[in-house]
N, CA, C and O of each residue as an XYZ file, in Angstrom:
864
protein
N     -11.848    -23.359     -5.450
C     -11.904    -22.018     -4.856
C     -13.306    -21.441     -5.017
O     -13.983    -21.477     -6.044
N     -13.663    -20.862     -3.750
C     -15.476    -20.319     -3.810
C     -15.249    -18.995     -4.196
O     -14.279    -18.326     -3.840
N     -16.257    -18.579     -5.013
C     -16.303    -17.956     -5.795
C     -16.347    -16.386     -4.928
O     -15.832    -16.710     -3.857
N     -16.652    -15.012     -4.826
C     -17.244    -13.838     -3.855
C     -18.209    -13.467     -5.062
O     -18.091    -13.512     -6.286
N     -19.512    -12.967     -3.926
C     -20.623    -12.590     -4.936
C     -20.099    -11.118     -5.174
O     -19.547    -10.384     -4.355
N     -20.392    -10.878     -6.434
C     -19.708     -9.900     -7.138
C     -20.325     -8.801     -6.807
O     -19.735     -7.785     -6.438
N     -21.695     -8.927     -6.923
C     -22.634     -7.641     -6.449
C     -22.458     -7.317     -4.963
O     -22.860     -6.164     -4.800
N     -22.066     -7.797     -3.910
C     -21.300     -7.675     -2.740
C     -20.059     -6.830     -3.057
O     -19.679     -5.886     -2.365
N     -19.509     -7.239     -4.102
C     -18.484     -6.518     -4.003
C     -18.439     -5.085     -4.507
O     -17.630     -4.331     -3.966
N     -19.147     -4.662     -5.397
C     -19.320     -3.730     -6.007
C     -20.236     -2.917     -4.968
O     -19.908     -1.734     -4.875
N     -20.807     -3.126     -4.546
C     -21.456     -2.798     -3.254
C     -20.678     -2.366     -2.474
O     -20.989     -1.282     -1.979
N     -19.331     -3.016     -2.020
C     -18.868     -2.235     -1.041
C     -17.277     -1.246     -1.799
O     -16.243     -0.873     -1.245
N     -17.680     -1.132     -3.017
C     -16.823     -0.012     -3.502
C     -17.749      0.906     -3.837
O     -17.184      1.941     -4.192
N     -19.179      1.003     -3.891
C     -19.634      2.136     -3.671
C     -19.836      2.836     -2.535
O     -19.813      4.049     -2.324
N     -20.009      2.042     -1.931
C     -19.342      2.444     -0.080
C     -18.419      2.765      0.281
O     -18.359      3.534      1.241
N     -17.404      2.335     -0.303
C     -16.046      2.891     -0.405
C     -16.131      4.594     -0.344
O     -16.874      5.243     -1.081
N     -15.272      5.157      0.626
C     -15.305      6.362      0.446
C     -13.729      7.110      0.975
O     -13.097      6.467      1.813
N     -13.153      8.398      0.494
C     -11.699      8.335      0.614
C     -12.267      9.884      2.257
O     -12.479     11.096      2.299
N     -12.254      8.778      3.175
C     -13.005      9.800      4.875
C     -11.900     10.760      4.965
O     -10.687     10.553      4.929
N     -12.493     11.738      5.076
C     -12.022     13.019      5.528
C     -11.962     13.015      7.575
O     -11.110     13.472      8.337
N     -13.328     12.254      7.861
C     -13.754     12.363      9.121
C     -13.290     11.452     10.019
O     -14.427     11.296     10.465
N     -12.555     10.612     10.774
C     -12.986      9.361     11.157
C     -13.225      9.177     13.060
O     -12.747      9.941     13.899
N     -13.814      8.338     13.250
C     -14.170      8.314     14.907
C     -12.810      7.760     15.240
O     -12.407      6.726     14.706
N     -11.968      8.560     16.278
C     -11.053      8.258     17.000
C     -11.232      7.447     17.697
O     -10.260      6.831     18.136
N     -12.832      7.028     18.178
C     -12.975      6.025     19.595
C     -13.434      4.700     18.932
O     -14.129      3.866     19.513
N     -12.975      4.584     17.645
C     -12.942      3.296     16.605
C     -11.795      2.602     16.761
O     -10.691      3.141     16.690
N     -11.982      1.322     16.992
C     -10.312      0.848     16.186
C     -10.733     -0.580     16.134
O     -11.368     -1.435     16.751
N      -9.903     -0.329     14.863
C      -9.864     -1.886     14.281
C      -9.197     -2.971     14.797
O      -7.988     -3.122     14.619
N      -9.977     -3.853     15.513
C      -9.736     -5.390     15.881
C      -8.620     -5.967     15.910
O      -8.393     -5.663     14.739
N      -7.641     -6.576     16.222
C      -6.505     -7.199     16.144
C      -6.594     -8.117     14.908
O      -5.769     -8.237     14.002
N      -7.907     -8.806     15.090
C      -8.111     -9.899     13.817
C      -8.283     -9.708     12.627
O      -7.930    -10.510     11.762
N      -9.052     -8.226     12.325
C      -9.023     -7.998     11.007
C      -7.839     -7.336     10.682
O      -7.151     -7.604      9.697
N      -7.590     -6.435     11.541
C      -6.061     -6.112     11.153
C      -5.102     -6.886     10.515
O      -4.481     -6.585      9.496
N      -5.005     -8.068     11.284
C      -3.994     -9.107     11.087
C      -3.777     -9.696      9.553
O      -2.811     -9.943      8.832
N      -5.817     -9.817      9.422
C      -6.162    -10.244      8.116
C      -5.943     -9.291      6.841
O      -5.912     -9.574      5.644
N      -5.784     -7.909      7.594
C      -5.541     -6.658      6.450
C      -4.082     -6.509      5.731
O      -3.658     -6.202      4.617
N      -3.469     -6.963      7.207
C      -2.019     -7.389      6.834
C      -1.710     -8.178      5.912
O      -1.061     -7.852      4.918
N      -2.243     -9.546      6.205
C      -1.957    -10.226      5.224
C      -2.325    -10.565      3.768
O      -1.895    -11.503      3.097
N      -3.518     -9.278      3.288
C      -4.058     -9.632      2.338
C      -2.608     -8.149      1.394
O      -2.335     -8.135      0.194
N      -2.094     -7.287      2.352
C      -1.101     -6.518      2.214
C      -0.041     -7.305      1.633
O       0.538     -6.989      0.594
N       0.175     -8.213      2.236
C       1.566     -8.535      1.920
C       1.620     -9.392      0.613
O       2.668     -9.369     -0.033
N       0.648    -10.088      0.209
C      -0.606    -10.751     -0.916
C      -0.210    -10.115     -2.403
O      -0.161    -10.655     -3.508
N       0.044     -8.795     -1.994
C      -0.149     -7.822     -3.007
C       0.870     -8.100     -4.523
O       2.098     -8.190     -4.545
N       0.093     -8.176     -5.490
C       1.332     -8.408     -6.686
C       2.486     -6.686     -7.071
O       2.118     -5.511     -7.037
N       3.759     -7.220     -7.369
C       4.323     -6.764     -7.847
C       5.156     -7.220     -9.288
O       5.142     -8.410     -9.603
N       5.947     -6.127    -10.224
C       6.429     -6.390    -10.740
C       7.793     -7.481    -10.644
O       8.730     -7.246     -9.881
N       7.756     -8.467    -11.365
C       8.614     -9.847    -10.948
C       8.601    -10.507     -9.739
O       9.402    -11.344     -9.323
N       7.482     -9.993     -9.143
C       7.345    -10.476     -7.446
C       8.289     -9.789     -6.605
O       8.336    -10.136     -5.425
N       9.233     -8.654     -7.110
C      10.282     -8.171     -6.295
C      10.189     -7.425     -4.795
O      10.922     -7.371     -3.807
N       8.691     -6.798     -5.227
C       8.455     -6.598     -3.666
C       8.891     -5.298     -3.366
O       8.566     -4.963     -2.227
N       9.665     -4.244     -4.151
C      10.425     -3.345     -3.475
C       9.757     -2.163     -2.946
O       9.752     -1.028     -3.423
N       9.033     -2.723     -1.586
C       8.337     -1.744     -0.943
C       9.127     -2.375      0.870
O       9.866     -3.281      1.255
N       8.538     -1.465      1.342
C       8.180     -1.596      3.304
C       7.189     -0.803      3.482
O       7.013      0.180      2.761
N       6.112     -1.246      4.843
C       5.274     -0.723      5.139
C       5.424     -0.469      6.850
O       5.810     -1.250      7.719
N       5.049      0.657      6.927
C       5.208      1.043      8.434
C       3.535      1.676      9.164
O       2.781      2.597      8.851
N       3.521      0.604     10.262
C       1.967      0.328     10.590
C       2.025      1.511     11.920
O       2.850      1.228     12.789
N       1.391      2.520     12.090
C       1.594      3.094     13.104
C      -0.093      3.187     13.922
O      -1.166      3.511     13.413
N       0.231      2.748     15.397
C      -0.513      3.092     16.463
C      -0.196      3.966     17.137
O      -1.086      4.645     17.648
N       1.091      4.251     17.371
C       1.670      4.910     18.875
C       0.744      6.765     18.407
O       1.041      7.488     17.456
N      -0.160      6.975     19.287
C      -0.865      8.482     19.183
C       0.205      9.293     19.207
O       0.190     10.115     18.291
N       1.462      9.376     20.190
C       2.314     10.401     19.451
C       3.220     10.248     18.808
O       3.996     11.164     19.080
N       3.789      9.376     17.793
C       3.980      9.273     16.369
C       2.867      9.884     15.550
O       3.178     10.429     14.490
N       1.921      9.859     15.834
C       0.558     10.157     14.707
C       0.874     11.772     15.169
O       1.043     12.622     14.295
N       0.935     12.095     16.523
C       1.202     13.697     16.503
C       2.267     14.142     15.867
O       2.336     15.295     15.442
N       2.955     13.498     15.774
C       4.651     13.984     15.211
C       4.358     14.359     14.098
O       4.353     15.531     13.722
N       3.953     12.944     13.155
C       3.363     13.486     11.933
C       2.524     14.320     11.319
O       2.712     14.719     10.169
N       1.494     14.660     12.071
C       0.789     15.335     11.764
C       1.101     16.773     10.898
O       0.722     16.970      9.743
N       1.704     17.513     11.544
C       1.929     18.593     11.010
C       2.931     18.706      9.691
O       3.049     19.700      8.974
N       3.611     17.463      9.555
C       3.847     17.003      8.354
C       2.976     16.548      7.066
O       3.446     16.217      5.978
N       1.621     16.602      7.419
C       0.397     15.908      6.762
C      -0.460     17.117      6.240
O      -1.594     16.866      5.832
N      -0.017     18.358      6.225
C      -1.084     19.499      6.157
C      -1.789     19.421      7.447
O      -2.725     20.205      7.290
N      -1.880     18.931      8.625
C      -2.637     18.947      9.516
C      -3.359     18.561      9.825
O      -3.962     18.771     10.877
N      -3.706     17.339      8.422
C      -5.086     16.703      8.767
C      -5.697     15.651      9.713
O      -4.968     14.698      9.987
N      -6.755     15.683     10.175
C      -7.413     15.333     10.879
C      -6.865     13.535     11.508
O      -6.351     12.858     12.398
N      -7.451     13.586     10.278
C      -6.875     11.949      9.531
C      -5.950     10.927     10.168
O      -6.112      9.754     10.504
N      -4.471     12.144     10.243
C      -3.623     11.093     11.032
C      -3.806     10.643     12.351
O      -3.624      9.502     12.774
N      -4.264     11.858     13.097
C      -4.410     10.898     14.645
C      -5.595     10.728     15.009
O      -5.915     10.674     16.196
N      -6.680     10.586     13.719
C      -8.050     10.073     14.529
C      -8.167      8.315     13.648
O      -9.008      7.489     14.002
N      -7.564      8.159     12.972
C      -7.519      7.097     12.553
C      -6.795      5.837     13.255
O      -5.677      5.907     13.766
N      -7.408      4.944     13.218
C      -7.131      3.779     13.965
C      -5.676      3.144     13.445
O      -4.697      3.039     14.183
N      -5.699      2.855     12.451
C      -3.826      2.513     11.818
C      -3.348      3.641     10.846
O      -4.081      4.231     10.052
N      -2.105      3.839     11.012
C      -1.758      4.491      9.854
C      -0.952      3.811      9.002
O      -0.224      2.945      9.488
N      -0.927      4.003      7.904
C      -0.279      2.683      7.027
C       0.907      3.260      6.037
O       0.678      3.494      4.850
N       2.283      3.478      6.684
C       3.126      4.340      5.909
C       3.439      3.665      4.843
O       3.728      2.542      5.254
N       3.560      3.699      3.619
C       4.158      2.480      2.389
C       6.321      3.219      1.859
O       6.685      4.389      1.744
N       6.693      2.650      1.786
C       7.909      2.960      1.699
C       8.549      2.354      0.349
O       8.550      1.124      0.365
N       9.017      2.850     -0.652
C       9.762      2.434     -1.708
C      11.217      2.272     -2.016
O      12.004      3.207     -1.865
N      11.505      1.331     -2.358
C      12.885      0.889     -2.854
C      13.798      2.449     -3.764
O      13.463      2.908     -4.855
N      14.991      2.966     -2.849
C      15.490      3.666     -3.885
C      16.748      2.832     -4.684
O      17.449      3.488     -5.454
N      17.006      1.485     -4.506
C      18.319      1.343     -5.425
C      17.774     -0.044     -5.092
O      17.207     -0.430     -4.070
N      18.130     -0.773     -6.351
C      18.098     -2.466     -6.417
C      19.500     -2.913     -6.285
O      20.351     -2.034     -6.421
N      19.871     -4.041     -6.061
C      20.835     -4.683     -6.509
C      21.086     -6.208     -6.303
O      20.253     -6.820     -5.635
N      22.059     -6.815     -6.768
C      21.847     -8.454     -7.168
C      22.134     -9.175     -5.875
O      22.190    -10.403     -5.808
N      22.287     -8.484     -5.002
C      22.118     -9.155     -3.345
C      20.792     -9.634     -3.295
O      20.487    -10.791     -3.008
N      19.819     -8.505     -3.648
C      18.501     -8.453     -3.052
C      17.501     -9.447     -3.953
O      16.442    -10.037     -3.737
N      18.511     -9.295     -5.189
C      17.127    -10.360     -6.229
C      18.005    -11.542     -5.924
O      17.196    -12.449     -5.730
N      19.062    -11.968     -5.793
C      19.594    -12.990     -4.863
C      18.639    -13.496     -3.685
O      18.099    -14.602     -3.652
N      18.555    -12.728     -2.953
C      17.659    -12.929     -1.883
C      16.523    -13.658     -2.058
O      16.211    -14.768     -1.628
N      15.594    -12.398     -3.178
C      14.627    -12.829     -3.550
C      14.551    -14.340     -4.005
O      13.948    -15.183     -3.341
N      15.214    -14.620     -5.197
C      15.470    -16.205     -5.800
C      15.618    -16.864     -4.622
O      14.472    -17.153     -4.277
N      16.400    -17.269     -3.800
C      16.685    -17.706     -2.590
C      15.085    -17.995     -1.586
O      14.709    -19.045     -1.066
N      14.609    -17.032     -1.591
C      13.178    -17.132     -0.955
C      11.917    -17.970     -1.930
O      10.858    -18.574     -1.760
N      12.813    -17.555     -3.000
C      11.560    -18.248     -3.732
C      12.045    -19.701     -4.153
O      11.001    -20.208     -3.744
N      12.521    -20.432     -4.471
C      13.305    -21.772     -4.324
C      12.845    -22.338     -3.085
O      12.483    -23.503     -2.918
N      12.889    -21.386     -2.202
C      12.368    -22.407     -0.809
C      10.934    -22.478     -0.552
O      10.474    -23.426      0.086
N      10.205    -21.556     -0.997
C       8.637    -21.452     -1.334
C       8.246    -22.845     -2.055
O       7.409    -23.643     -1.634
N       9.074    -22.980     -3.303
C       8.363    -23.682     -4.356
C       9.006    -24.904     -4.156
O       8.721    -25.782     -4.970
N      10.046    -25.263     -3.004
C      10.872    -26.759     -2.888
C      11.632    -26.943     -4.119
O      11.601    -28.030     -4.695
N      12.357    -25.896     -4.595
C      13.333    -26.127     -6.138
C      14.710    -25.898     -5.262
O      15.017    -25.255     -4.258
N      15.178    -26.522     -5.922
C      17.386    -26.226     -5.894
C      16.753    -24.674     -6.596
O      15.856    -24.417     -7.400
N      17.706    -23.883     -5.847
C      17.776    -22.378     -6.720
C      18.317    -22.265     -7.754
O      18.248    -21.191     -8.352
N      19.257    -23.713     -8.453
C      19.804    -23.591     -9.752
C      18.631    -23.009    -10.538
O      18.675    -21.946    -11.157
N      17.548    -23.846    -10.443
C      16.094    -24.148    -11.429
C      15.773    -22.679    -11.542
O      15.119    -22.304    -12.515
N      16.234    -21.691    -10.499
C      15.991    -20.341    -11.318
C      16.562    -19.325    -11.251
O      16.323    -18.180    -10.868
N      17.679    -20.079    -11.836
C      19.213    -19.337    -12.541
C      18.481    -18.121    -13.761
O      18.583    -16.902    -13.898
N      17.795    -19.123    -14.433
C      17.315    -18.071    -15.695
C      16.662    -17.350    -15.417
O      16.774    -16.321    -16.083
N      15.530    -17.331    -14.272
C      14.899    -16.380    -13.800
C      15.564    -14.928    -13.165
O      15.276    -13.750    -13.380
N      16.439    -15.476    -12.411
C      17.102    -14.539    -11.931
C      18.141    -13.690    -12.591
O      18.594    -12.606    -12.223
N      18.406    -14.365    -13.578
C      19.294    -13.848    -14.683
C      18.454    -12.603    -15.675
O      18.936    -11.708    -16.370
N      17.082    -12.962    -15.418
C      16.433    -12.210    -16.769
C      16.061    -10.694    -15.743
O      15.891     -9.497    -15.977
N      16.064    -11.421    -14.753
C      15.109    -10.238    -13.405
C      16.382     -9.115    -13.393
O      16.083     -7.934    -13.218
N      17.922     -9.525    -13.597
C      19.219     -8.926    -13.198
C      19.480     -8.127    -14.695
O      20.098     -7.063    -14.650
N      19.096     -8.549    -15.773
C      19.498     -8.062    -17.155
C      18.553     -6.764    -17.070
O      19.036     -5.684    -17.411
N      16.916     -6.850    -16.524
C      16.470     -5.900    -16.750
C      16.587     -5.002    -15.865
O      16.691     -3.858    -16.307
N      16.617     -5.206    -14.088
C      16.334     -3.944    -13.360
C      17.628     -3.530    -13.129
O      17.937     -2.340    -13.068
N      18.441     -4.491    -12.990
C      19.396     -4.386    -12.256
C      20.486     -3.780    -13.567
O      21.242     -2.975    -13.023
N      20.774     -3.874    -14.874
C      21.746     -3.933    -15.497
C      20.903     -2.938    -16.740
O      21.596     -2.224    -17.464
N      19.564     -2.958    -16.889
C      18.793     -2.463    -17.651
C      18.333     -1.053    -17.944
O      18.743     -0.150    -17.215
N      17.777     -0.872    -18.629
C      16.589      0.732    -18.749
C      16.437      1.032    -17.515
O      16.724      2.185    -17.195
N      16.005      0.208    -16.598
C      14.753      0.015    -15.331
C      15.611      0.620    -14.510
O      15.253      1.414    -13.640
N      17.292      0.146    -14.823
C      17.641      0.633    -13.866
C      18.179      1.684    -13.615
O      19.016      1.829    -12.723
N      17.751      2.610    -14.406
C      18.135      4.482    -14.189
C      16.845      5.056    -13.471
O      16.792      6.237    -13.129
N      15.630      4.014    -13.223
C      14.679      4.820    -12.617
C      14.125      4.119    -11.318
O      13.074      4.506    -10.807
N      14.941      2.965    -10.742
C      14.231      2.088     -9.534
C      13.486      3.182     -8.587
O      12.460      2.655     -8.157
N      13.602      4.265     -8.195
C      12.481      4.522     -6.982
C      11.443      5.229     -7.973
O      10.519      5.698     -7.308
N      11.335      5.389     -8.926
C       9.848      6.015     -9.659
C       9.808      4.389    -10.257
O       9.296      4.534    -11.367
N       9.994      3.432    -10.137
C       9.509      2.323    -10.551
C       8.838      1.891     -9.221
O       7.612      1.904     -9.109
N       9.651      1.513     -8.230
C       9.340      1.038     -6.938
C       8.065      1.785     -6.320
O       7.362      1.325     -5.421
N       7.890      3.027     -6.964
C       6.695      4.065     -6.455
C       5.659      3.481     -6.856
O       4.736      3.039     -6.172
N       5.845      3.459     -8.486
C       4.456      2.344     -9.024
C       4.003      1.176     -8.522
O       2.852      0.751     -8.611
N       5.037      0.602     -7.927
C       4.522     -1.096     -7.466
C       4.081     -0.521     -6.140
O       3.015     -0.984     -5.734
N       4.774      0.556     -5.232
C       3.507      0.971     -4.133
C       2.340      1.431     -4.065
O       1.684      1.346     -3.027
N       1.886      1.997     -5.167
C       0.648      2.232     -5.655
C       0.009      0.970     -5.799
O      -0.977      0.926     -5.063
N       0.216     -0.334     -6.615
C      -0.672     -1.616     -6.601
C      -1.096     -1.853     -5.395
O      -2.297     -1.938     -5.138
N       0.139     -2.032     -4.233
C      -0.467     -2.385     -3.264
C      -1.397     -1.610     -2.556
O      -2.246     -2.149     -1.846
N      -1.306     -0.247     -2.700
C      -2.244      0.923     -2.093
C      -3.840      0.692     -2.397
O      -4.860      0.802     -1.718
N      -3.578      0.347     -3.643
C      -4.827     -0.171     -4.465
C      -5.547     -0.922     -4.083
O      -6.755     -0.841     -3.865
N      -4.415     -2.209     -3.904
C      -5.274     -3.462     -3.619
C      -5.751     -3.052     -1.930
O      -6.956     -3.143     -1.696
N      -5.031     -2.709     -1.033
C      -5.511     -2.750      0.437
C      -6.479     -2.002      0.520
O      -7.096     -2.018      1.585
N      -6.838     -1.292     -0.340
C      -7.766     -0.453     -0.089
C      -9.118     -0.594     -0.460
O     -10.120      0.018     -0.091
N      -8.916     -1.752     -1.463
C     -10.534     -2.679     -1.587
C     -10.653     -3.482     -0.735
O     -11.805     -3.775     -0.418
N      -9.346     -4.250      0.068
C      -9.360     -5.612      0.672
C     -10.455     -4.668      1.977
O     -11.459     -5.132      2.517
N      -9.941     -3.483      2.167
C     -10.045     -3.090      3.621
C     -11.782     -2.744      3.374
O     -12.585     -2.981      4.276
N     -12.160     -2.236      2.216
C     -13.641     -1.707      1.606
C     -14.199     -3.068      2.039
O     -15.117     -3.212      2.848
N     -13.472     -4.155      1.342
C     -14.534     -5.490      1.130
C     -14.938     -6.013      2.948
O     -16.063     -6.475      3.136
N     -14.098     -5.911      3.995
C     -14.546     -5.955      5.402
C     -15.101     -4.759      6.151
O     -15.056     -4.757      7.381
N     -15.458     -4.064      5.692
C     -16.169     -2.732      5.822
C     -15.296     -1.246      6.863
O     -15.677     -0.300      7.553
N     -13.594     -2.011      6.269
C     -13.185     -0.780      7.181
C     -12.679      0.346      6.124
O     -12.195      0.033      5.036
N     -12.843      1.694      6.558
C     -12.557      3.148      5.746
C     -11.250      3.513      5.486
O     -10.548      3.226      6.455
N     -10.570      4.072      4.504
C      -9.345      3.985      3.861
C      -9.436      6.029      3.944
O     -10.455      6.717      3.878
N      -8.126      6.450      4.088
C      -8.031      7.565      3.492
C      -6.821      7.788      2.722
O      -5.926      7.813      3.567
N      -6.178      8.008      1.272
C      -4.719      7.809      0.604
C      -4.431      8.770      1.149
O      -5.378      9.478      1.490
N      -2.929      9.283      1.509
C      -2.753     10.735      2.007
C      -1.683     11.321      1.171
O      -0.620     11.150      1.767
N      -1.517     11.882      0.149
C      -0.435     12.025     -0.475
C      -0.296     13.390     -0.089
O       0.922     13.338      0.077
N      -0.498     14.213      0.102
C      -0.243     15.557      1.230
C       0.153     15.461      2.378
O      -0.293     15.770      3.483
N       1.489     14.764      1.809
C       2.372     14.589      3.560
C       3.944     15.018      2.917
O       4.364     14.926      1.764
N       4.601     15.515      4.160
C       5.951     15.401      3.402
C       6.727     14.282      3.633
O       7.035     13.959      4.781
N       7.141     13.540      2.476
C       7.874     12.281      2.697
C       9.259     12.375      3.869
O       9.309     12.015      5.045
N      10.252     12.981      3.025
C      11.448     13.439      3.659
C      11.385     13.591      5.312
O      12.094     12.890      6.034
N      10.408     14.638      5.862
C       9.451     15.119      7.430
C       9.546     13.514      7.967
O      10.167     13.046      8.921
N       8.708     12.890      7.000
C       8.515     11.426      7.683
C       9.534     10.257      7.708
O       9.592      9.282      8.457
N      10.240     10.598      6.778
C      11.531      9.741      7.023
C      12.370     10.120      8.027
O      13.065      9.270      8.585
N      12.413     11.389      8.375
C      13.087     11.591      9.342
C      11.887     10.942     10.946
O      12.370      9.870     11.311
N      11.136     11.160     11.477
C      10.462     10.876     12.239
C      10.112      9.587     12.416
O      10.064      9.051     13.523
N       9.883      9.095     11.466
C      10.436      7.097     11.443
C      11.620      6.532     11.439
O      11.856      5.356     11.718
N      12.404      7.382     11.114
C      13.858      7.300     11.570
C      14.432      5.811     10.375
O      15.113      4.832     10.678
N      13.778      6.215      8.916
C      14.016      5.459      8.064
C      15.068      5.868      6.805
O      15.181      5.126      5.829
N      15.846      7.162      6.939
C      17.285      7.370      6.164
C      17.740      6.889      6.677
O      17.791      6.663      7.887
N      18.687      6.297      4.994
C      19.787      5.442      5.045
C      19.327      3.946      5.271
O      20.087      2.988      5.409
N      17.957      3.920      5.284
C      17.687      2.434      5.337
C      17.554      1.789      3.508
O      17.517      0.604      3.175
N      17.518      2.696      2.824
C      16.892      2.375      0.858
C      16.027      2.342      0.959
O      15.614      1.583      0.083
N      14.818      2.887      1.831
C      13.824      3.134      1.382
C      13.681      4.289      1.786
O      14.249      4.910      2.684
N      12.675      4.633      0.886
C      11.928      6.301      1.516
C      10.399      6.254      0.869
O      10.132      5.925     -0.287
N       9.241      6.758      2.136
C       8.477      7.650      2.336
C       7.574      8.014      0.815
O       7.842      9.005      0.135
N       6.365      6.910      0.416
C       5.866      7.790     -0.581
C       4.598      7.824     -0.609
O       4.097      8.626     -1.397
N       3.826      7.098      0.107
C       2.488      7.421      0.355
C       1.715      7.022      1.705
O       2.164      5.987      2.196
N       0.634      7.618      2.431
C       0.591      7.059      3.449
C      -1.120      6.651      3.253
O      -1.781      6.554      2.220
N      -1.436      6.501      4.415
C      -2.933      5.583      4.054
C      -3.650      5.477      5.590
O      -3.267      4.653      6.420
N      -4.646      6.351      5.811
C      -5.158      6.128      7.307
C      -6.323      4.765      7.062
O      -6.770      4.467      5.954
N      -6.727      3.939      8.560
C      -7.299      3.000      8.127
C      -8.088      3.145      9.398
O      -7.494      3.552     10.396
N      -9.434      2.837      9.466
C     -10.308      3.400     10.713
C     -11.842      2.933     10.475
O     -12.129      1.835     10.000
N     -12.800      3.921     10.871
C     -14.299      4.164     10.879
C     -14.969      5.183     10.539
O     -15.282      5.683     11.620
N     -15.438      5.885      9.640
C     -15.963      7.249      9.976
C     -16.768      7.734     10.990
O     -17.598      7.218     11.740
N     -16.465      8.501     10.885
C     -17.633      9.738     12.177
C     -18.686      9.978     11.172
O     -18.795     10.255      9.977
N     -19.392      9.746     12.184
C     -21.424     10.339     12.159
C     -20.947     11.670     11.205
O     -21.502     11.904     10.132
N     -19.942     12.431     11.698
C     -19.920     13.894     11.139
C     -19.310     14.109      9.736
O     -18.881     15.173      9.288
N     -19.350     12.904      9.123
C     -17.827     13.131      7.977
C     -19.294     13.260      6.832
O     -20.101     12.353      6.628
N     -19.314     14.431      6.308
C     -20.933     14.832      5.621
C     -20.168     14.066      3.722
O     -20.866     13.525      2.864
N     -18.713     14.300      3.641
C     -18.433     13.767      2.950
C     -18.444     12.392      2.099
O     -18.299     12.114      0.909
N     -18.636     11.821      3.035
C     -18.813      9.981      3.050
C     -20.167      9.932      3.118
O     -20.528      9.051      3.897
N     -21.377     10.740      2.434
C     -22.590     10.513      2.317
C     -23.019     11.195      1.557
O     -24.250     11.196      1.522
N     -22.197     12.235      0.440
C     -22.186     12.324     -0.987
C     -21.880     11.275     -2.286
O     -20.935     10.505     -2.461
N     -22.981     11.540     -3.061
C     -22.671     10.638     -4.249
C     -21.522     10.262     -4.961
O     -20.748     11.138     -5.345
N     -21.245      8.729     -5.256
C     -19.869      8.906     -5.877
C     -19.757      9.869     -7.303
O     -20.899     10.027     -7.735
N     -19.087     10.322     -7.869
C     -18.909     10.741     -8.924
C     -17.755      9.967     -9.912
O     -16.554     10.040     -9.652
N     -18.159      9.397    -10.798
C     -17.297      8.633    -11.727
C     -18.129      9.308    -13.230
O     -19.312      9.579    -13.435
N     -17.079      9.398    -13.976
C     -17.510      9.385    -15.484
C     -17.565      7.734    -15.356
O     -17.103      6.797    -14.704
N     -18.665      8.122    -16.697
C     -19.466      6.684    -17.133
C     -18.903      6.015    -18.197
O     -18.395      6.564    -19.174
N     -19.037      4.256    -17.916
C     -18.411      3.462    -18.541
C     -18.084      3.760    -20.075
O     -17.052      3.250    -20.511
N     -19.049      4.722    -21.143
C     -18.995      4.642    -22.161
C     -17.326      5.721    -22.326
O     -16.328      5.473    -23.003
N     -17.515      6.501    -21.723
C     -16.447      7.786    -21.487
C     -14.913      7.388    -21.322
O     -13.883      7.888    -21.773
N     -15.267      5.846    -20.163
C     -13.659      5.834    -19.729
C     -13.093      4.609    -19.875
O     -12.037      4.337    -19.305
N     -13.981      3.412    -20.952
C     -13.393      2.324    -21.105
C     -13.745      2.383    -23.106
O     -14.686      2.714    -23.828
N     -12.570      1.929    -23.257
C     -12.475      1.772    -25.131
C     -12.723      0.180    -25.382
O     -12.049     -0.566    -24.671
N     -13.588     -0.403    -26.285
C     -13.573     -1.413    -26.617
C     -13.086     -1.379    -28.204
O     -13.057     -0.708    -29.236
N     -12.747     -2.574    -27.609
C     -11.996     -2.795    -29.536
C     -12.100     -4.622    -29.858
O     -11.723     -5.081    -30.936
């Protein structure tokens, strides 16, 4: 495996910027898209369970619908994708069934071979602690992936905005996703900036390494 030059990369997380502005008459490529997708779906979770959906929106009036669900911002309909992320509200042993099932055929095993796996995955979320809190768990594993797409998308030079000033509920209804087990918890515009976004050409501001990392 070839290595990525690191200073490239760090490079384009200082470039990284969370656009307020973006050029509507931008849009991202079919190909990188495709590739954005799949570095999306890539994304680690806890036990590999996955308990997210993502809802990719183009259609301009879906982006209007939402909008006014969003505080109004700009964001949703000048941005080239919108990237709804959706979380698991209830687990159950169908689904890590499933899961095992998918994964046995990934790895060419009889699914006996991960009886124990699936047994340990069912003791904890499903039968466990974990499982008085699956959608504030499932929220966290949508955050990794938020995370990760949002460097993947930095590292090909396209602009990210997180939008957590939306109303979920507004948008579940308008995606027409109650009653599916998932719901609505963060969204994510994906685009170009505008010449005009004065924001995305201010300094980053981070406290410094000594401040926010402990060595021991």
């Amino acid at each position: 495996m070839s290595k990525i030059n690191l200073s490239q990369v760090l490079e384009q997380l200082n470039w990284r910027a969370a656009i307020k502005v973006f050029d509507a008459t931008k849009k991202i490529s079919n190909e990188d898209w495709a590739n954005i997708e799949e570095a999306l779906i890539l994304s680690p979770s806890s036990y590999g369970l996955q308990p997210w959906k993502f809802i990719v929106v183009t259609d301009q009036k879906i982006k209007e619908k939402l909008k006014p669900f969003s505080w109004n911002q700009s964001q949703i309909t000048d941005c080239s994708h919108l990237l709804i992320c959706l979380g698991k509200t209830e687990l159950n042993e169908n689904y890590v069934d499933h899961f095992i099932q998918a994964s046995a055929e990934k790895k060419g095993l009889p699914v006996e071979k991960l009886q124990g796996y699936r047994n340990m995955i069912v003791a904890d979320v499903i039968n466990g602690e974990r499982a008085k809190i699956i959608p504030e768990w499932a929220t966290r594993q949508v955050y990794i992936a938020l995370g990760n797409i949002m460097t993947v998308a930095a590292m090909v030079g396209v602009d990210t905005c997180p939008l957590e000033g939306i109303e979920p509920a507004q948008y579940d209804n308008v995606l027409g996703v109650n009653g599916s087990g998932y719901e609505t918890r963060v969204a994510c515009a994906f685009g170009y900036r505008s010449v005009n976004d004065v924001y995305s050409r201010q300094p980053k501001i981070r406290f410094s390494s000594d401040e926010l990392l402990i060595r021991k």
